[in-house]
N, CA, C and O atoms as a GROMACS GRO file, in nm:
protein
  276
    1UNK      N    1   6.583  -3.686  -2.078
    1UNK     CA    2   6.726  -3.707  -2.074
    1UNK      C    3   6.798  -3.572  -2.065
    1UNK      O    4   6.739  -3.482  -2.125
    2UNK      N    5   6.882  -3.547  -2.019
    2UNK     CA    6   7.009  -3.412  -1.924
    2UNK      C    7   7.099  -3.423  -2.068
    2UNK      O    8   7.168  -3.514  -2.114
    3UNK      N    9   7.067  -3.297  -2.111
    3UNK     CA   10   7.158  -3.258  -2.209
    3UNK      C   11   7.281  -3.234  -2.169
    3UNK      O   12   7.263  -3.168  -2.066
    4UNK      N   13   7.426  -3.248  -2.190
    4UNK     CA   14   7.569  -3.183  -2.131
    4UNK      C   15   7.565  -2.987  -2.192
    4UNK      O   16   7.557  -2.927  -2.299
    5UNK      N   17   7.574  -2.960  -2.077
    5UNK     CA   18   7.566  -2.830  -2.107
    5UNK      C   19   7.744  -2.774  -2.128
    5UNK      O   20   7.834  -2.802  -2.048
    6UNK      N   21   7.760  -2.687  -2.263
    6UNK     CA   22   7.908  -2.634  -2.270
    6UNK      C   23   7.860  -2.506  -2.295
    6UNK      O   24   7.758  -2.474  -2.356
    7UNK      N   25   7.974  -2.414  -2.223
    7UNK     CA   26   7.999  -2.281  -2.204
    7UNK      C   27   8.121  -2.314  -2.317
    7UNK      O   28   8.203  -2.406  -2.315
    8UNK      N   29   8.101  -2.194  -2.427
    8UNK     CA   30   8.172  -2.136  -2.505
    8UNK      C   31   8.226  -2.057  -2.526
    8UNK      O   32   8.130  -1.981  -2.540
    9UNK      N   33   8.305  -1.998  -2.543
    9UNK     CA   34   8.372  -1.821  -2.525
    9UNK      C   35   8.469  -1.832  -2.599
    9UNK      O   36   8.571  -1.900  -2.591
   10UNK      N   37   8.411  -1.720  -2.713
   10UNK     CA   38   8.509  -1.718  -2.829
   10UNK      C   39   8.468  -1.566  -2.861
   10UNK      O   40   8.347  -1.544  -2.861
   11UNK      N   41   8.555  -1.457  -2.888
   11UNK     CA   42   8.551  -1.353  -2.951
   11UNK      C   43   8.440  -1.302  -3.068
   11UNK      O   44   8.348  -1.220  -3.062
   12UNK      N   45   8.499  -1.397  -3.188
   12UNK     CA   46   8.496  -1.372  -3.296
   12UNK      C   47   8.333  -1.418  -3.334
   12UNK      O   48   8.300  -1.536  -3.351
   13UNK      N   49   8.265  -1.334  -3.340
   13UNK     CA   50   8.086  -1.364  -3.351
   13UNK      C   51   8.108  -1.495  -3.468
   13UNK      O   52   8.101  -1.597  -3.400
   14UNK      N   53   8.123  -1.520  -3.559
   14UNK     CA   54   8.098  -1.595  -3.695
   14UNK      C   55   8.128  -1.715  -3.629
   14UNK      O   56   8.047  -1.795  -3.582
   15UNK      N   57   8.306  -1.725  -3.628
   15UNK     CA   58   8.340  -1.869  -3.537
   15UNK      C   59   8.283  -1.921  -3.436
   15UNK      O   60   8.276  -2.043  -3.417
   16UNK      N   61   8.220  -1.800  -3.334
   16UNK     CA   62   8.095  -1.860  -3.217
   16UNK      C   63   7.970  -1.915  -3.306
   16UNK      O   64   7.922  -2.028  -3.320
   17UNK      N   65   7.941  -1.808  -3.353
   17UNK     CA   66   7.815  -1.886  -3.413
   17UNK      C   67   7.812  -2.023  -3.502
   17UNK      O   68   7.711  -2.093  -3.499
   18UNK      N   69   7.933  -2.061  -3.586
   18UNK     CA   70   7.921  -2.147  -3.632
   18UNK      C   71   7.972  -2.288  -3.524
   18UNK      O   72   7.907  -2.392  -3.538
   19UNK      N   73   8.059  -2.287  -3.445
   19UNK     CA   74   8.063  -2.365  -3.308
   19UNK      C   75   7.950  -2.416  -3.299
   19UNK      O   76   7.916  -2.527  -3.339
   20UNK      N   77   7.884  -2.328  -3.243
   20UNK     CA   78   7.716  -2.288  -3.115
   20UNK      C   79   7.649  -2.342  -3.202
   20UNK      O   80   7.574  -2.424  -3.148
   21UNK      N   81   7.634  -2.339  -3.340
   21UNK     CA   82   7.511  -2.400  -3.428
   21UNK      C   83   7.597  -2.560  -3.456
   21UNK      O   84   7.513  -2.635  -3.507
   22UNK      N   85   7.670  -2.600  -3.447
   22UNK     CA   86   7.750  -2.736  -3.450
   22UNK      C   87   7.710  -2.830  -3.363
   22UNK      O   88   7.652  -2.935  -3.390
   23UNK      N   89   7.750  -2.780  -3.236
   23UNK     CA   90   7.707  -2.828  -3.111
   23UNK      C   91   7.597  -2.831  -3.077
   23UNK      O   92   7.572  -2.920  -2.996
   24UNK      N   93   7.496  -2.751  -3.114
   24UNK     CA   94   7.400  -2.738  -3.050
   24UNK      C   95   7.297  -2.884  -3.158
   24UNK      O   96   7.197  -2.937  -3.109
   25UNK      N   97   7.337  -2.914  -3.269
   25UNK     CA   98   7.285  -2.975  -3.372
   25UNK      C   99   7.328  -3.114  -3.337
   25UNK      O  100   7.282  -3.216  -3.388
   26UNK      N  101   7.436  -3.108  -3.230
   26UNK     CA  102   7.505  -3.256  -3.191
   26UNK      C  103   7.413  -3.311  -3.039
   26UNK      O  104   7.414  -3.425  -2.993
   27UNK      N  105   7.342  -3.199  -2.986
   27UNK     CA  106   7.265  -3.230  -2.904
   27UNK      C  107   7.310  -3.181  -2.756
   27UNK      O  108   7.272  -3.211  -2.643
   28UNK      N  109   7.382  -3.117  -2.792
   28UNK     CA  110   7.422  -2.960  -2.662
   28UNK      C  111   7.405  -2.871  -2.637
   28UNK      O  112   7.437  -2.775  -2.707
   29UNK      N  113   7.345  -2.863  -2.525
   29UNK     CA  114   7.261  -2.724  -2.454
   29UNK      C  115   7.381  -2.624  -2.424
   29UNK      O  116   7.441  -2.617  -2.316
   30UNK      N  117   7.409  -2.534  -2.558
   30UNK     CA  118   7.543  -2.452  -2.574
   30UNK      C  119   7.490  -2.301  -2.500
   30UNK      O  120   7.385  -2.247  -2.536
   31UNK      N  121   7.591  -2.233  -2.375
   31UNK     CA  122   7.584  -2.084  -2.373
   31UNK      C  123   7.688  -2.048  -2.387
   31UNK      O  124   7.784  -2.118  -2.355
   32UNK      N  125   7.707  -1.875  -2.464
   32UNK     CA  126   7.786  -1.842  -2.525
   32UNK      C  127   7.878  -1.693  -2.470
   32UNK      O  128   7.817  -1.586  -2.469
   33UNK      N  129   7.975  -1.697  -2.440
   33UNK     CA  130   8.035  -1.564  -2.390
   33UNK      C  131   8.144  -1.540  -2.486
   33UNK      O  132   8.220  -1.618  -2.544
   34UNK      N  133   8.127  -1.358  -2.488
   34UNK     CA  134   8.262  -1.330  -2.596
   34UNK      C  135   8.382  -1.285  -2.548
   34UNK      O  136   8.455  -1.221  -2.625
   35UNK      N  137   8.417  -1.306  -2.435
   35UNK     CA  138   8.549  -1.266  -2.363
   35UNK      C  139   8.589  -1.356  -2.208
   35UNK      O  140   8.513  -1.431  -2.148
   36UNK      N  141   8.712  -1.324  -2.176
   36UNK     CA  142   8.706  -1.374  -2.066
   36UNK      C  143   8.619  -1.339  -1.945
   36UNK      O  144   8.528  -1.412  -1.906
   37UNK      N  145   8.650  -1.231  -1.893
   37UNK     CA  146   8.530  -1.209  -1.809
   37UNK      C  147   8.377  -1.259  -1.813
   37UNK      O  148   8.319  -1.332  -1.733
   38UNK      N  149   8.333  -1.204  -1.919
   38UNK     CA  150   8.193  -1.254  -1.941
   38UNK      C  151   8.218  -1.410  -1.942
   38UNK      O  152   8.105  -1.455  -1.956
   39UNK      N  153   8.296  -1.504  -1.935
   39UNK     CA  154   8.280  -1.605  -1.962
   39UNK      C  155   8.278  -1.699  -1.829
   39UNK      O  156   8.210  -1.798  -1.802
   40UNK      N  157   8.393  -1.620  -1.749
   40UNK     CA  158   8.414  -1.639  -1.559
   40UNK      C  159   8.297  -1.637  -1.533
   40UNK      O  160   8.258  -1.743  -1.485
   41UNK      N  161   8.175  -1.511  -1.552
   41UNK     CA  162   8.024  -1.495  -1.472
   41UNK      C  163   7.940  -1.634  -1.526
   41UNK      O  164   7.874  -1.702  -1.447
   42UNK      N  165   7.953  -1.670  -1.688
   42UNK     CA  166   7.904  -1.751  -1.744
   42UNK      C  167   7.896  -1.848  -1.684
   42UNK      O  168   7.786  -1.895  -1.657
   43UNK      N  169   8.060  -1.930  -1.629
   43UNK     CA  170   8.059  -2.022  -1.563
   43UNK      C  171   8.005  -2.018  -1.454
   43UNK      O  172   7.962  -2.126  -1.413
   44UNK      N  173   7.988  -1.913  -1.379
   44UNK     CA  174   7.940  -1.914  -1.226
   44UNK      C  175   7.791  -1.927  -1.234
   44UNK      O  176   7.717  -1.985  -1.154
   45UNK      N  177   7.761  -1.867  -1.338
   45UNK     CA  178   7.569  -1.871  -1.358
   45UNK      C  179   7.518  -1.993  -1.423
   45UNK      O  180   7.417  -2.053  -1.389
   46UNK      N  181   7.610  -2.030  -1.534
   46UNK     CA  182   7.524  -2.144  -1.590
   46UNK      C  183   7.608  -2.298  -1.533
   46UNK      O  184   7.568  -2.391  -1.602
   47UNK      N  185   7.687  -2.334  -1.452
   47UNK     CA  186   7.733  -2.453  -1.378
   47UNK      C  187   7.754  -2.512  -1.541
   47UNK      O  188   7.653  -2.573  -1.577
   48UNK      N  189   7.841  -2.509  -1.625
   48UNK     CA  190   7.838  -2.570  -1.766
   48UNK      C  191   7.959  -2.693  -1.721
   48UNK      O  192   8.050  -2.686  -1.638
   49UNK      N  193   7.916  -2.805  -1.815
   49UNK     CA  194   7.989  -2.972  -1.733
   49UNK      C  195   8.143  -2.956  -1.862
   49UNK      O  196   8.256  -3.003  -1.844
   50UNK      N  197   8.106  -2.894  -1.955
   50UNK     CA  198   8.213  -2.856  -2.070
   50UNK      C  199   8.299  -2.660  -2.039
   50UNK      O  200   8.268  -2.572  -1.959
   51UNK      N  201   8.365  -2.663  -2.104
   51UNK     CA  202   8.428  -2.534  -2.172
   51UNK      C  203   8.506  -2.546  -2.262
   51UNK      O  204   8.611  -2.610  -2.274
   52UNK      N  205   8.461  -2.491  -2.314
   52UNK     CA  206   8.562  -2.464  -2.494
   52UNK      C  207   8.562  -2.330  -2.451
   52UNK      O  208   8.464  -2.271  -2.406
   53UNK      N  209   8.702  -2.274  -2.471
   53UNK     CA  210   8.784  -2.156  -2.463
   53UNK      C  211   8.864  -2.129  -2.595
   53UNK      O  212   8.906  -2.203  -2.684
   54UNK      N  213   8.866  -2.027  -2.578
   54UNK     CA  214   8.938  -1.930  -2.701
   54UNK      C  215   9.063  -1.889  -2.614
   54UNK      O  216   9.056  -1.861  -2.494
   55UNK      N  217   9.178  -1.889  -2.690
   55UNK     CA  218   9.349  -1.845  -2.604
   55UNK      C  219   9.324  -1.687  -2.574
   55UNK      O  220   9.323  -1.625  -2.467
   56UNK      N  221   9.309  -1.655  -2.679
   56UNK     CA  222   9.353  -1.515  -2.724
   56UNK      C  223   9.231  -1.422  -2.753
   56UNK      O  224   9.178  -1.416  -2.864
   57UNK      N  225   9.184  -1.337  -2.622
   57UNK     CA  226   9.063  -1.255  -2.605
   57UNK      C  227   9.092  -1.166  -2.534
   57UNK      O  228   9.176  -1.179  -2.445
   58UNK      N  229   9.010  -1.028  -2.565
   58UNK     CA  230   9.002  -0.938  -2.506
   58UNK      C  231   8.948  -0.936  -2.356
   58UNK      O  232   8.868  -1.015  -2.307
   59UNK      N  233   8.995  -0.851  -2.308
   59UNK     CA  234   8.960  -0.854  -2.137
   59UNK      C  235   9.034  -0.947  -2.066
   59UNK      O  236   9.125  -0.918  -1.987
   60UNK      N  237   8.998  -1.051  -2.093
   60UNK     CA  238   9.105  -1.154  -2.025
   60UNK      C  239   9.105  -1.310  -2.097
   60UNK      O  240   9.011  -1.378  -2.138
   61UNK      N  241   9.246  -1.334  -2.094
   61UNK     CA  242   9.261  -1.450  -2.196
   61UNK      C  243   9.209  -1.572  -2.096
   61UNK      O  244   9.184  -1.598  -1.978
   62UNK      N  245   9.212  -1.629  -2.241
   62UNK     CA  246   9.145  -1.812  -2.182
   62UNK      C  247   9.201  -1.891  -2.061
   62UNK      O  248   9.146  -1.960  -1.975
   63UNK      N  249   9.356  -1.852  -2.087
   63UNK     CA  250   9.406  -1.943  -2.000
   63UNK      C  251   9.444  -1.858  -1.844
   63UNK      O  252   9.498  -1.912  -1.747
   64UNK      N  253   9.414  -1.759  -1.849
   64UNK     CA  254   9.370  -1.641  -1.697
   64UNK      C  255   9.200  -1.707  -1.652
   64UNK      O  256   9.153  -1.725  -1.539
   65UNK      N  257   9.146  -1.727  -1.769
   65UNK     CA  258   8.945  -1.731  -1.733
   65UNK      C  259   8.982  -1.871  -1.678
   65UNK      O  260   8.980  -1.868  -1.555
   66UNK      N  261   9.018  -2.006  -1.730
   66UNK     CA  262   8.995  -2.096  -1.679
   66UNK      C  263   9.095  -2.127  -1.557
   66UNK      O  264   9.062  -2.210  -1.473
   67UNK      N  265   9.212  -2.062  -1.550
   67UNK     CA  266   9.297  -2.051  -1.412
   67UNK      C  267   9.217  -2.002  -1.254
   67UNK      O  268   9.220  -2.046  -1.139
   68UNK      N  269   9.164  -1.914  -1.307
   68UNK     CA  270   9.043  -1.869  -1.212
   68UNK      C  271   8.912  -1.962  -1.196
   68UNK      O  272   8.854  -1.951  -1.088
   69UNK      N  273   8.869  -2.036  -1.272
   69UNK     CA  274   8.809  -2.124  -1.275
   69UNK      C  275   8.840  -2.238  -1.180
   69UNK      O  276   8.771  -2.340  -1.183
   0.00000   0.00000   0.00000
């Protein structure tokens, strides 16, 4: 069975990690980026069917990463 894969991108290591260990325990094949940019390549490399975004990040905010998206 095809796990739903979500791309995550959140700054703050603790709040990612506790997300990423949430989700991943709910039965989601979670990858994880800590900014906008890294999170644009994320999407382009891992085709993720979710995104959970963070507003407010360095490099480039959430709502610039998923506009480009």
């Amino acid at each position: 069975m095809r796990k739903d894969k979500i791309l995550l991108v959140e700054d703050d290591s603790t709040l990612s990690f506790i997300v990423e260990d949430a989700l991943t325990r709910e039965g989601f094949d979670v990858v994880c980026a800590s900014n906008g940019e890294s999170g644009l390549k994320m999407f382009q490399e891992s085709n993720p069917d979710i995104v959970v975004a963070d507003v407010m990040m360095p490099r480039m905010d959430g709502f610039e990463m998923v506009r480009l998206i």
